[in-house]
N, CA, C and O atoms as CSV, one atom per row, in Angstrom:
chain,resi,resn,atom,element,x,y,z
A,1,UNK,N,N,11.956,-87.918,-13.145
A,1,UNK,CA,C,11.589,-86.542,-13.085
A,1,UNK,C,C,12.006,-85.971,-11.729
A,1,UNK,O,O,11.967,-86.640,-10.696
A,2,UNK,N,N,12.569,-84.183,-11.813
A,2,UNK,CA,C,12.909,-84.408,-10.801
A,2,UNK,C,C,12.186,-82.988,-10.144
A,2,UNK,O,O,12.127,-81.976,-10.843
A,3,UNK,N,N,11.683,-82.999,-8.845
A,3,UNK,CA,C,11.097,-82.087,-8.811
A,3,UNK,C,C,11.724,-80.818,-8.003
A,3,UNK,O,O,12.517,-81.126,-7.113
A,4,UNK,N,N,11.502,-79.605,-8.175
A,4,UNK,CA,C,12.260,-78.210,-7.462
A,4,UNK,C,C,11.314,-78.038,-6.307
A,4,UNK,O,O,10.089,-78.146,-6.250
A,5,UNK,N,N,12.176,-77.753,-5.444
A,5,UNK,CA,C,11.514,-77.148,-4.470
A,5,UNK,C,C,11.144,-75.756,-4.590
A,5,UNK,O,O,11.964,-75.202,-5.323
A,6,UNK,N,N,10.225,-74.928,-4.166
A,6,UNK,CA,C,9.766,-74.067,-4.573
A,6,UNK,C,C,10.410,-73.001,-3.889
A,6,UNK,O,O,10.520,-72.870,-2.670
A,7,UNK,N,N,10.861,-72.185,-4.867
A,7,UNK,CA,C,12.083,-71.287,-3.906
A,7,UNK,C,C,11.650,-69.912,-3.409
A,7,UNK,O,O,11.072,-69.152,-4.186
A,8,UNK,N,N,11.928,-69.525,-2.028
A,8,UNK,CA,C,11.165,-68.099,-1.676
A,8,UNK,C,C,12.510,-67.144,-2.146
A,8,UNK,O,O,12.195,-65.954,-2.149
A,9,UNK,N,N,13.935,-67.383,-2.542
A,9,UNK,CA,C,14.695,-66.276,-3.384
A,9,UNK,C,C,13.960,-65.132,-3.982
A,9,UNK,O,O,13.993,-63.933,-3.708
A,10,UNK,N,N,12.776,-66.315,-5.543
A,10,UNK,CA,C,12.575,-65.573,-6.298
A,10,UNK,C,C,11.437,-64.490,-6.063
A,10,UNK,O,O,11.238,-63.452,-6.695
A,11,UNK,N,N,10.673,-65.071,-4.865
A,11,UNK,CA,C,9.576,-64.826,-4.679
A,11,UNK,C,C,9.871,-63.171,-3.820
A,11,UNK,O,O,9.223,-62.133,-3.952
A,12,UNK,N,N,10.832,-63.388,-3.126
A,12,UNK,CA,C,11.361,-61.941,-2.377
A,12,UNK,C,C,11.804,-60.920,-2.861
A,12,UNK,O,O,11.689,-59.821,-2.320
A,13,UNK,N,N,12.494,-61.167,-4.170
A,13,UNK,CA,C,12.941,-59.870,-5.210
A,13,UNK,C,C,11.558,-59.341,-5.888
A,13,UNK,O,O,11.072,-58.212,-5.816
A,14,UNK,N,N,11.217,-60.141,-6.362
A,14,UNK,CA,C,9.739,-59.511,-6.823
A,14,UNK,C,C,8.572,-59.025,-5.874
A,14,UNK,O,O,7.666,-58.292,-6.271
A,15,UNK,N,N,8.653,-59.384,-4.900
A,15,UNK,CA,C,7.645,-58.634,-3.753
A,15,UNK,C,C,8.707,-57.275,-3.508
A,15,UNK,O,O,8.432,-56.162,-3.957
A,16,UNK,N,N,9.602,-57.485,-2.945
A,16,UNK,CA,C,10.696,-56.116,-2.910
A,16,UNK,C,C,10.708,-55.031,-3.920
A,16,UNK,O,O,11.060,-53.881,-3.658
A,17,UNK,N,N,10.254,-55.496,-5.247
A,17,UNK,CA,C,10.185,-54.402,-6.426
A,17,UNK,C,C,8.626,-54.042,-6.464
A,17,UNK,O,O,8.291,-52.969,-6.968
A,18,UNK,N,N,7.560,-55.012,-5.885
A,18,UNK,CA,C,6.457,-54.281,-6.246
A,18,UNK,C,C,6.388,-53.696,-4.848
A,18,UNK,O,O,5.229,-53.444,-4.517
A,19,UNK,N,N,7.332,-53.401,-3.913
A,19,UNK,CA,C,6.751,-52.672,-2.533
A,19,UNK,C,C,7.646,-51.403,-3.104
A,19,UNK,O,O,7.130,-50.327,-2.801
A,20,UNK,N,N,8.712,-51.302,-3.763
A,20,UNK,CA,C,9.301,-50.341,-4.080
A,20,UNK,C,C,8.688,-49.442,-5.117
A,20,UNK,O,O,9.074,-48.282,-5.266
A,21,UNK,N,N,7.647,-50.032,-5.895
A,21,UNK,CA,C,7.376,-49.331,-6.955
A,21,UNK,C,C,5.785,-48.403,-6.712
A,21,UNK,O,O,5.307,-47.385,-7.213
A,22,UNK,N,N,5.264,-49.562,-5.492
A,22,UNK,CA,C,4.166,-49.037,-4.357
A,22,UNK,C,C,4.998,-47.607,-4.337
A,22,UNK,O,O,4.798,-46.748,-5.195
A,23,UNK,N,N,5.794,-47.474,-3.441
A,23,UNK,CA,C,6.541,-46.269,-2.602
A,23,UNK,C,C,7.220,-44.752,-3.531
A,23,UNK,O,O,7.338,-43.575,-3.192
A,24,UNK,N,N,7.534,-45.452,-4.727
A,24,UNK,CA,C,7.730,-44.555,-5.615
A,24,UNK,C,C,6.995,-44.192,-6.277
A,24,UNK,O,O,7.395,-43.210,-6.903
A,25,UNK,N,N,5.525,-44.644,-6.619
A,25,UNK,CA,C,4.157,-44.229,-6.714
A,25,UNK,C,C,3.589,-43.195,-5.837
A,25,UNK,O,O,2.905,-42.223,-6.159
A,26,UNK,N,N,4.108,-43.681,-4.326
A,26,UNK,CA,C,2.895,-42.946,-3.128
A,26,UNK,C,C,4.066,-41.433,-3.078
A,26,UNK,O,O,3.571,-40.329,-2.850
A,27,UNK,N,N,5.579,-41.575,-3.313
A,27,UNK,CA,C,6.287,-40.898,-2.807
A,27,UNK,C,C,5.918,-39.756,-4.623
A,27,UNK,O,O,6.139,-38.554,-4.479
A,28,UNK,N,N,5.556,-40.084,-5.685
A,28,UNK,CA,C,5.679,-39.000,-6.768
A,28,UNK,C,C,4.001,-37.909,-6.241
A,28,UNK,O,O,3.845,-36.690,-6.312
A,29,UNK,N,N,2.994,-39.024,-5.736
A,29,UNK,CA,C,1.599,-38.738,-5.214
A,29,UNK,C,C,2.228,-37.582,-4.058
A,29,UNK,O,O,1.891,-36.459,-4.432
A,30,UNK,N,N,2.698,-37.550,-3.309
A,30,UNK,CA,C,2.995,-36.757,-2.220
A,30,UNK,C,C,3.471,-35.486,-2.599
A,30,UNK,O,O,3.225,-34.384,-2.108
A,31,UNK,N,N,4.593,-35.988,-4.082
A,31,UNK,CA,C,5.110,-34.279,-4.464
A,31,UNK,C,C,4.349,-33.770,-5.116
A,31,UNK,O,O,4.490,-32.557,-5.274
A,32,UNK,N,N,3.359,-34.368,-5.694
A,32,UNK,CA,C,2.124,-33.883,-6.501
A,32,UNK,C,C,1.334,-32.767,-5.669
A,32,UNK,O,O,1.154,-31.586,-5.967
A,33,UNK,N,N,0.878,-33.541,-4.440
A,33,UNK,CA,C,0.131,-32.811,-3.307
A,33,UNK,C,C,1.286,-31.984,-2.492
A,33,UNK,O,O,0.943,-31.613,-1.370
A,34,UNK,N,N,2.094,-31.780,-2.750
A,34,UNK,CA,C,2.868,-31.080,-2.006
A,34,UNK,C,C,3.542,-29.584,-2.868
A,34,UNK,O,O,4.011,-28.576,-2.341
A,35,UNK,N,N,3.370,-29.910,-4.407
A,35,UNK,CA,C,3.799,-28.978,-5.344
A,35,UNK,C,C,2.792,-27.975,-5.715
A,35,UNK,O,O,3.075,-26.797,-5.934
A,36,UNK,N,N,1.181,-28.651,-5.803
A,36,UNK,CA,C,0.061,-27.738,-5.928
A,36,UNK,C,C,0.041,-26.557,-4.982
A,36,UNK,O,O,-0.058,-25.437,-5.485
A,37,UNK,N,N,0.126,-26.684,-3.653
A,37,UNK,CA,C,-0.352,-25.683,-2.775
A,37,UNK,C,C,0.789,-24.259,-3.013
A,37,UNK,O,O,0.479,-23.104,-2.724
A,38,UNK,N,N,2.510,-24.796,-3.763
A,38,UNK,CA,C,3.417,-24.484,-3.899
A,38,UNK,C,C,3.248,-23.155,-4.854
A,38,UNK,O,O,3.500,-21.954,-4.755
A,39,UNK,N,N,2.476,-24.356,-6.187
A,39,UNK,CA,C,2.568,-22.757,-7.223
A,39,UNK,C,C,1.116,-22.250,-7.335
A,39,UNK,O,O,0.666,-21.771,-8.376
A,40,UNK,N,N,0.274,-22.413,-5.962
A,40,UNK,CA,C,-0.668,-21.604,-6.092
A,40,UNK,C,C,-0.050,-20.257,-5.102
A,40,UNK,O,O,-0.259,-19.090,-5.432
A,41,UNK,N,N,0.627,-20.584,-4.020
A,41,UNK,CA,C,1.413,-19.672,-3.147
A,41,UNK,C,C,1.938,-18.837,-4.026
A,41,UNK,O,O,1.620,-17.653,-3.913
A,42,UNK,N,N,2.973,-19.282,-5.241
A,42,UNK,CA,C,3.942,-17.907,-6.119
A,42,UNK,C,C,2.902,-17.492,-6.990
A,42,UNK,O,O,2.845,-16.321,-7.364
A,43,UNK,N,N,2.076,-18.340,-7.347
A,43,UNK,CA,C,1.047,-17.336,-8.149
A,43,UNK,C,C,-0.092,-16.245,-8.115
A,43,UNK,O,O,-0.495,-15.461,-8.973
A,44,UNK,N,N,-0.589,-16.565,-6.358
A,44,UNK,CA,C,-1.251,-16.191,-5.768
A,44,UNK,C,C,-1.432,-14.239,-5.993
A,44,UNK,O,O,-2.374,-13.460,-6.144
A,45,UNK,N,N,0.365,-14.119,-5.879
A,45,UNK,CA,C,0.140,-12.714,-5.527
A,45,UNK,C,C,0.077,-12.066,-7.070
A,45,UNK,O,O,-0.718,-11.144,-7.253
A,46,UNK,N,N,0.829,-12.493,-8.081
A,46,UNK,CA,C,1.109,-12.007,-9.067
A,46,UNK,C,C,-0.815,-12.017,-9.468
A,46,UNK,O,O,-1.294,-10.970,-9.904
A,47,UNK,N,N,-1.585,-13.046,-9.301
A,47,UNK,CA,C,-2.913,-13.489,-10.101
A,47,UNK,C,C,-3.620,-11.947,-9.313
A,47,UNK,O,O,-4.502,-11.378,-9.956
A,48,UNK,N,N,-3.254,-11.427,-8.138
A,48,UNK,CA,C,-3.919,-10.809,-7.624
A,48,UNK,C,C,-3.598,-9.513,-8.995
A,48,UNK,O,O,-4.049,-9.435,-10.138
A,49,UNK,N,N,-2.789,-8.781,-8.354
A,49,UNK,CA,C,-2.372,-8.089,-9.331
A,49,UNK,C,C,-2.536,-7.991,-10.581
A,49,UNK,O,O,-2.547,-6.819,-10.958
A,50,UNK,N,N,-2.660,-8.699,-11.326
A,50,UNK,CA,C,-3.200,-8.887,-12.752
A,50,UNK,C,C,-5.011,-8.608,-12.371
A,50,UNK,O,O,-5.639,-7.642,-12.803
A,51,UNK,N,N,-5.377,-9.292,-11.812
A,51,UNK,CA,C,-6.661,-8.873,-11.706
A,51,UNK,C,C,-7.057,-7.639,-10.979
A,51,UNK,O,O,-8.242,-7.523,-10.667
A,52,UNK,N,N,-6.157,-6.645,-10.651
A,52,UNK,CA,C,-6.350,-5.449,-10.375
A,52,UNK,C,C,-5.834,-4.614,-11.629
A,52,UNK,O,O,-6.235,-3.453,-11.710
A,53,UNK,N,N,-4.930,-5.129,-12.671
A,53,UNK,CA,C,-4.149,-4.401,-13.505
A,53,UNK,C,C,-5.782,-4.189,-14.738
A,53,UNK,O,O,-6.250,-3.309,-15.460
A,54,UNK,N,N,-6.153,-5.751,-14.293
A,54,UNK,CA,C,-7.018,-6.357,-15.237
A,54,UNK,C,C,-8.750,-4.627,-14.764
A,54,UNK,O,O,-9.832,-4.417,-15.311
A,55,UNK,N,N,-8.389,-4.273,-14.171
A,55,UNK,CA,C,-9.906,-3.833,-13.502
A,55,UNK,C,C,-9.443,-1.926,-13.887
A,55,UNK,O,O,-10.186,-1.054,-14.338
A,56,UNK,N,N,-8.039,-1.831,-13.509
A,56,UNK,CA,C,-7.800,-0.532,-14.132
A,56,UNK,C,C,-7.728,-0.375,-15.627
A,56,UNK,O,O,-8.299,0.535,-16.228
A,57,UNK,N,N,-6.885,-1.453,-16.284
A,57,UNK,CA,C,-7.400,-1.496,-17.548
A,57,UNK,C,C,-8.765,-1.061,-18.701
A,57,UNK,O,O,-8.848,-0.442,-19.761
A,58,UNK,N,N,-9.912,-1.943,-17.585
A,58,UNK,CA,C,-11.001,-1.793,-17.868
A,58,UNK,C,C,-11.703,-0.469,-17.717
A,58,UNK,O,O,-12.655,-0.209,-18.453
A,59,UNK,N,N,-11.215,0.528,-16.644
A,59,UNK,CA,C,-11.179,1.503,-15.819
A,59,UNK,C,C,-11.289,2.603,-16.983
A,59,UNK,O,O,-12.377,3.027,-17.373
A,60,UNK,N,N,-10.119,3.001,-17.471
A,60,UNK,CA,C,-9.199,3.583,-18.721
A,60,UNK,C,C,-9.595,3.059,-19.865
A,60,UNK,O,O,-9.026,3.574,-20.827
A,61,UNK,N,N,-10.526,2.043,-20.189
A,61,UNK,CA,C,-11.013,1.623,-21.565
A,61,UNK,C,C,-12.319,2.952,-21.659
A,61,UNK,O,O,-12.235,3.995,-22.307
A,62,UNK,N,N,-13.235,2.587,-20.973
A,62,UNK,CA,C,-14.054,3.070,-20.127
A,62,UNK,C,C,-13.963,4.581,-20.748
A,62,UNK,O,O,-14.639,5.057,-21.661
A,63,UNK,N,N,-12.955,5.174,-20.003
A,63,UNK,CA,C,-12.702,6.719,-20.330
A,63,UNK,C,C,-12.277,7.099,-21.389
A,63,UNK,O,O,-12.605,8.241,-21.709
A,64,UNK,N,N,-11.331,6.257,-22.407
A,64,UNK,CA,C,-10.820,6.253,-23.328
A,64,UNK,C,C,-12.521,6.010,-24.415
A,64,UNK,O,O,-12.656,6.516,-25.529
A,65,UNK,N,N,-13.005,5.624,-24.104
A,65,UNK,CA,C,-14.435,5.710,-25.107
A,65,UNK,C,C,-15.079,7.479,-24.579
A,65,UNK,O,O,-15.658,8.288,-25.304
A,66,UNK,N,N,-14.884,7.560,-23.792
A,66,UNK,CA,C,-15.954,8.854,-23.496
A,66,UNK,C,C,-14.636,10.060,-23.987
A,66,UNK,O,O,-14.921,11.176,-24.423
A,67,UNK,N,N,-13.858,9.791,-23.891
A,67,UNK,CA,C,-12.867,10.808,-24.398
A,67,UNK,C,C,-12.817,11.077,-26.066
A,67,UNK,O,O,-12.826,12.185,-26.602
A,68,UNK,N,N,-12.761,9.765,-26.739
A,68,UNK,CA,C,-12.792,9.925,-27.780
A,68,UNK,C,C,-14.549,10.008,-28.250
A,68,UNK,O,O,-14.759,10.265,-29.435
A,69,UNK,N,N,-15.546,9.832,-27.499
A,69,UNK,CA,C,-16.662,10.375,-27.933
A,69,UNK,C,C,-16.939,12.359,-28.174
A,69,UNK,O,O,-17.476,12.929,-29.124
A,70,UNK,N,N,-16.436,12.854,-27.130
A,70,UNK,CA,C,-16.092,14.442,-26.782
A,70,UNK,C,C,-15.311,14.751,-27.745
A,70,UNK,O,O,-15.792,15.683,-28.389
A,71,UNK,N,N,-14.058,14.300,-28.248
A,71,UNK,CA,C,-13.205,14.429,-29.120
A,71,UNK,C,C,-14.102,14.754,-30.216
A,71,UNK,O,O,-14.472,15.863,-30.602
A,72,UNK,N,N,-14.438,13.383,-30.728
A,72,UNK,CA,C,-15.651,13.397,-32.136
A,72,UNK,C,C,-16.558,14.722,-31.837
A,72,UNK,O,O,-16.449,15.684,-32.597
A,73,UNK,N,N,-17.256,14.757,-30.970
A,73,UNK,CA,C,-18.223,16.033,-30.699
A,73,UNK,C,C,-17.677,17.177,-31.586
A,73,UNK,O,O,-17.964,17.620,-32.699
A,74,UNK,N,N,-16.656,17.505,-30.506
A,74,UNK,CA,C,-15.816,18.890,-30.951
A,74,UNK,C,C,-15.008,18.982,-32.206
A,74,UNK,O,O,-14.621,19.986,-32.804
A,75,UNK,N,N,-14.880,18.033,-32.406
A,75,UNK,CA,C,-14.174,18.003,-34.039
A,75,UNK,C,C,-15.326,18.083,-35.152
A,75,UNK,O,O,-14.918,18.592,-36.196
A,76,UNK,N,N,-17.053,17.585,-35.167
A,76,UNK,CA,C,-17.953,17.930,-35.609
A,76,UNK,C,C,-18.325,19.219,-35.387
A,76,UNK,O,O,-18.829,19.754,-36.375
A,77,UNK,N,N,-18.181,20.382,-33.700
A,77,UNK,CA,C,-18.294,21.632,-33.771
A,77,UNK,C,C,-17.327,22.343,-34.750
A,77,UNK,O,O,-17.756,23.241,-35.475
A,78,UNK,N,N,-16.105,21.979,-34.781
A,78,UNK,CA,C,-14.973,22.779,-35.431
A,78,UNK,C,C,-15.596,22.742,-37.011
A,78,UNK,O,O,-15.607,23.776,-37.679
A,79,UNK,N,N,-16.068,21.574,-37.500
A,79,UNK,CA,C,-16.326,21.078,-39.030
A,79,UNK,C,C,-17.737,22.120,-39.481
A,79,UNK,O,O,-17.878,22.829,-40.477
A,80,UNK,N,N,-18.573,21.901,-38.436
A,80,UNK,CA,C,-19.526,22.838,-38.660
A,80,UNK,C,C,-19.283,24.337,-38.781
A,80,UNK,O,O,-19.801,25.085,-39.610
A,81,UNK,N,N,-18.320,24.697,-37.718
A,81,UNK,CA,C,-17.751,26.447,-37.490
A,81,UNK,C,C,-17.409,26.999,-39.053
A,81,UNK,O,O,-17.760,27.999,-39.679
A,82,UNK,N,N,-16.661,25.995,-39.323
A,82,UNK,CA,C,-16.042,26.167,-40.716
A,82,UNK,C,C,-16.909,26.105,-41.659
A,82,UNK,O,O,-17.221,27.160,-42.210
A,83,UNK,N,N,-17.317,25.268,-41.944
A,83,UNK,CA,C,-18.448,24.977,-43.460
A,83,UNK,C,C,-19.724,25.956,-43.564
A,83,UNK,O,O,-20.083,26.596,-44.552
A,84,UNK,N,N,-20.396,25.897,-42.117
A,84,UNK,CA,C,-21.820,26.077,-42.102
A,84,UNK,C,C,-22.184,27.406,-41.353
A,84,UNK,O,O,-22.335,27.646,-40.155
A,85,UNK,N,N,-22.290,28.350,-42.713
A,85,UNK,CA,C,-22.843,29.387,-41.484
A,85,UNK,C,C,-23.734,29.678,-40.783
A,85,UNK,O,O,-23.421,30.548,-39.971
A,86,UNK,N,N,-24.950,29.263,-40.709
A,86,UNK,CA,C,-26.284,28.756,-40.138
A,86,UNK,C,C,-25.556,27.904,-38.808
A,86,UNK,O,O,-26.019,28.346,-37.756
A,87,UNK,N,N,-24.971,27.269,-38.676
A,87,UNK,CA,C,-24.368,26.715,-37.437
A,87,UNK,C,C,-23.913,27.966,-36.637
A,87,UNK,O,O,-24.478,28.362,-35.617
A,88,UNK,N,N,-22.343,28.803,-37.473
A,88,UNK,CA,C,-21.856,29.775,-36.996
A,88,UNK,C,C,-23.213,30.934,-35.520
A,88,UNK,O,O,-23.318,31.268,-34.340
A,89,UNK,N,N,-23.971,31.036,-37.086
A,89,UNK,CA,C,-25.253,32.230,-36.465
A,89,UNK,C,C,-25.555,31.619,-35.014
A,89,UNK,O,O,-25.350,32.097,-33.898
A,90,UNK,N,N,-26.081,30.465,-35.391
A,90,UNK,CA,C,-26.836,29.966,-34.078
A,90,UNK,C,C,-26.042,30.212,-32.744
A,90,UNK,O,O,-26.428,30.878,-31.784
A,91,UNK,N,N,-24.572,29.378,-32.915
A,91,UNK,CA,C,-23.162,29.265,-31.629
A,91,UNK,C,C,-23.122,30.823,-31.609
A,91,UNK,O,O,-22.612,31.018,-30.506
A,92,UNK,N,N,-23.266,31.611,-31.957
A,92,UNK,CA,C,-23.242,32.938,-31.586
A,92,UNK,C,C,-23.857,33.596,-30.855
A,92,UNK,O,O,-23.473,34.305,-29.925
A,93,UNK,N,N,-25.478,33.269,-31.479
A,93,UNK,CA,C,-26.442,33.955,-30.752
A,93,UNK,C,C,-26.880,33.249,-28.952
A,93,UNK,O,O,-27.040,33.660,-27.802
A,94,UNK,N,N,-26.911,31.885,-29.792
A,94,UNK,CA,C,-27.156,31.252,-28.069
A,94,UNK,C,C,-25.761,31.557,-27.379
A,94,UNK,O,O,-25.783,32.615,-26.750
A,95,UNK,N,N,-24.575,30.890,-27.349
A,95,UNK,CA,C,-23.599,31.039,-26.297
A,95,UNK,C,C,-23.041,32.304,-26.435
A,95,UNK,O,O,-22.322,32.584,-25.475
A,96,UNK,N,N,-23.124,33.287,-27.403
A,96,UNK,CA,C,-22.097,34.309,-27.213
A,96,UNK,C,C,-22.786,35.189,-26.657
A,96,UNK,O,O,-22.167,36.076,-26.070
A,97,UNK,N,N,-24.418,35.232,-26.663
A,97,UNK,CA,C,-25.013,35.863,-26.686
A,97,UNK,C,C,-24.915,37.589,-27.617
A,97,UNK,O,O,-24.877,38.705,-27.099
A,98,UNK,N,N,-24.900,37.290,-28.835
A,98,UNK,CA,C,-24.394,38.321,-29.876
A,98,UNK,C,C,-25.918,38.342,-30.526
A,98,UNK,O,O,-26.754,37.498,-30.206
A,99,UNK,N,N,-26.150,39.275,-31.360
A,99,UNK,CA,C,-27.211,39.499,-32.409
A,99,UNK,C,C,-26.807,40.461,-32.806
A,99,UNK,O,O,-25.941,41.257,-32.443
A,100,UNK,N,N,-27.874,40.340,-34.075
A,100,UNK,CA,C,-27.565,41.305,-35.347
A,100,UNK,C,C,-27.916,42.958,-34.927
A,100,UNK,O,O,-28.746,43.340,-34.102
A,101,UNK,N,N,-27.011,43.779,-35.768
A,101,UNK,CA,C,-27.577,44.781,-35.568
A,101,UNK,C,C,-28.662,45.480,-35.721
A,101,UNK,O,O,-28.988,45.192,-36.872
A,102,UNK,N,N,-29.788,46.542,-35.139
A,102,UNK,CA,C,-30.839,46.914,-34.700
A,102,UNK,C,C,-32.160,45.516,-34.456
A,102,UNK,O,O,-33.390,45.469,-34.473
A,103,UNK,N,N,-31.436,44.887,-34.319
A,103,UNK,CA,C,-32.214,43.330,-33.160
A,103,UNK,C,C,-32.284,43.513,-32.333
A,103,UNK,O,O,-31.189,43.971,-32.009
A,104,UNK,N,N,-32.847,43.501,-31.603
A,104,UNK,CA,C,-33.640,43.168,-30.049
A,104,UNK,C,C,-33.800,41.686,-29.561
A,104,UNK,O,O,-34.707,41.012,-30.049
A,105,UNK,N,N,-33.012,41.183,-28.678
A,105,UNK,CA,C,-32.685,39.892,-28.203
A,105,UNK,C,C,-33.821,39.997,-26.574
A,105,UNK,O,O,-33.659,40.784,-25.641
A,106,UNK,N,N,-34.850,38.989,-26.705
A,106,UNK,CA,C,-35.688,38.617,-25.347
A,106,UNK,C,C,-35.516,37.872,-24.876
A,106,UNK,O,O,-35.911,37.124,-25.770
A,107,UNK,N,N,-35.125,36.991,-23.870
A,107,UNK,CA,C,-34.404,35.876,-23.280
A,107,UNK,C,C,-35.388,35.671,-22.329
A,107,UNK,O,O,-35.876,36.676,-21.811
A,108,UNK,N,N,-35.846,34.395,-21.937
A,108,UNK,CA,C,-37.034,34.279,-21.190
A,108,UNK,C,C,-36.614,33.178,-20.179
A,108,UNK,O,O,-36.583,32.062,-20.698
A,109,UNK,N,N,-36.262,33.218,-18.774
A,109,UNK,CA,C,-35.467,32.460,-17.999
A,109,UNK,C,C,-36.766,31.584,-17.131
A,109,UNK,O,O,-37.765,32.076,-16.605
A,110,UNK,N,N,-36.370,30.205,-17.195
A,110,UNK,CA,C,-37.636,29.228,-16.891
A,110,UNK,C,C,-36.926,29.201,-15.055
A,110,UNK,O,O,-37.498,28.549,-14.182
Protein backbone atom coordinates (compact mmCIF):
# COMPACT_ATOMS: atom_id res chain seq x y z
CA UNK A 1 0.00 0.00 0.00
CA UNK A 2 1.18 3.07 -0.85
CA UNK A 3 0.61 6.09 0.93
CA UNK A 4 0.15 10.06 -0.57
CA UNK A 5 1.44 12.63 0.96
CA UNK A 6 -1.00 15.08 1.70
CA UNK A 7 -0.88 17.77 -0.82
CA UNK A 8 -1.30 21.65 0.04
CA UNK A 9 -1.87 22.21 -4.21
CA UNK A 10 -5.32 21.11 -3.61
CA UNK A 11 -5.89 22.61 -0.52
CA UNK A 12 -4.87 26.31 -1.96
CA UNK A 13 -7.27 26.41 -4.97
CA UNK A 14 -10.09 25.76 -2.82
CA UNK A 15 -9.26 28.21 -0.02
CA UNK A 16 -8.54 30.79 -3.05
CA UNK A 17 -12.21 30.19 -4.36
CA UNK A 18 -13.84 30.35 -1.01
CA UNK A 19 -11.82 33.80 -0.27
CA UNK A 20 -12.97 34.85 -3.72
CA UNK A 21 -16.46 34.03 -3.35
CA UNK A 22 -16.19 35.72 0.42
CA UNK A 23 -15.24 39.01 -1.73
CA UNK A 24 -17.77 38.72 -4.37
CA UNK A 25 -20.36 38.32 -1.69
CA UNK A 26 -18.98 41.41 0.47
CA UNK A 27 -18.25 43.31 -2.94
CA UNK A 28 -22.38 42.60 -4.39
CA UNK A 29 -23.24 43.66 -0.23
CA UNK A 30 -21.44 47.01 -0.84
CA UNK A 31 -23.37 47.79 -4.20
CA UNK A 32 -26.42 46.93 -2.42
CA UNK A 33 -25.55 49.61 0.29
CA UNK A 34 -24.24 51.80 -2.08
CA UNK A 35 -27.32 51.63 -4.71
CA UNK A 36 -30.09 52.28 -1.92
CA UNK A 37 -29.03 55.76 -0.88
CA UNK A 38 -28.74 56.14 -4.96
CA UNK A 39 -32.43 55.66 -5.91
CA UNK A 40 -33.67 57.22 -2.89
CA UNK A 41 -31.56 60.51 -4.11
CA UNK A 42 -33.47 60.28 -7.94
CA UNK A 43 -36.57 59.57 -6.28
CA UNK A 44 -36.47 61.85 -3.62
CA UNK A 45 -37.43 64.85 -5.65
CA UNK A 46 -39.93 63.42 -8.04
CA UNK A 47 -41.76 61.58 -4.48
CA UNK A 48 -41.79 65.18 -3.32
CA UNK A 49 -43.71 66.46 -6.03
CA UNK A 50 -46.17 63.85 -6.39
CA UNK A 51 -47.00 64.42 -2.92
CA UNK A 52 -47.64 67.99 -3.56
CA UNK A 53 -49.45 67.09 -6.97
CA UNK A 54 -51.02 64.47 -4.58
CA UNK A 55 -52.36 67.51 -1.99
CA UNK A 56 -53.55 69.88 -4.94
CA UNK A 57 -55.36 67.14 -6.35
CA UNK A 58 -57.09 66.68 -3.20
CA UNK A 59 -57.36 70.56 -3.09
CA UNK A 60 -59.63 70.63 -6.49
CA UNK A 61 -61.53 67.38 -5.46
CA UNK A 62 -62.61 69.36 -2.57
CA UNK A 63 -64.00 72.26 -4.77
CA UNK A 64 -65.09 70.18 -7.47
CA UNK A 65 -67.76 68.69 -4.79
CA UNK A 66 -68.88 72.17 -3.63
CA UNK A 67 -69.13 73.29 -7.21
CA UNK A 68 -71.11 70.64 -8.34
CA UNK A 69 -73.22 70.89 -5.07
CA UNK A 70 -74.20 74.89 -6.17
CA UNK A 71 -74.57 73.57 -9.62
CA UNK A 72 -77.36 70.98 -8.33
CA UNK A 73 -78.84 73.94 -6.16
CA UNK A 74 -79.38 76.17 -9.12
CA UNK A 75 -80.43 73.70 -11.53
CA UNK A 76 -83.26 72.71 -8.75
CA UNK A 77 -83.96 76.79 -8.69
CA UNK A 78 -84.24 76.82 -12.56
CA UNK A 79 -86.61 73.36 -12.30
CA UNK A 80 -88.70 74.98 -9.75
CA UNK A 81 -88.88 78.63 -11.80
CA UNK A 82 -90.31 76.58 -14.48
CA UNK A 83 -92.80 74.02 -13.08
CA UNK A 84 -93.91 75.66 -9.84
CA UNK A 85 -95.62 78.72 -9.54
CA UNK A 86 -95.89 78.94 -5.80
CA UNK A 87 -92.00 78.82 -5.96
CA UNK A 88 -92.10 81.61 -8.81
CA UNK A 89 -94.52 83.90 -6.20
CA UNK A 90 -92.35 83.38 -3.32
CA UNK A 91 -88.53 84.24 -5.48
CA UNK A 92 -90.41 87.28 -6.32
CA UNK A 93 -91.78 88.56 -3.41
CA UNK A 94 -88.77 87.86 -1.07
CA UNK A 95 -85.75 88.73 -3.51
CA UNK A 96 -87.40 90.91 -6.02
CA UNK A 97 -89.14 92.46 -3.62
CA UNK A 98 -92.44 92.67 -6.01
CA UNK A 99 -96.17 92.16 -4.76
CA UNK A 100 -99.39 91.97 -6.02
CA UNK A 101 -101.34 94.70 -6.98
CA UNK A 102 -103.28 96.91 -4.29
CA UNK A 103 -100.96 94.83 -1.57
CA UNK A 104 -99.26 96.46 0.92
CA UNK A 105 -95.81 94.83 1.60
CA UNK A 106 -94.45 95.38 5.69
CA UNK A 107 -90.95 94.32 6.02
CA UNK A 108 -89.82 94.18 9.56
CA UNK A 109 -85.85 94.52 9.84
CA UNK A 110 -84.38 92.47 13.01
Amino acid sequence: MEYREFSTDHAKPQQLDKVLRMMVRLGKFCLLLLAVPVVLAVYKKPLAEQNAMRARLASMEVQRDSLKAERDKLLRQVDWIKTDPNYLEIRARDHENMHKKGEYVIRFVE
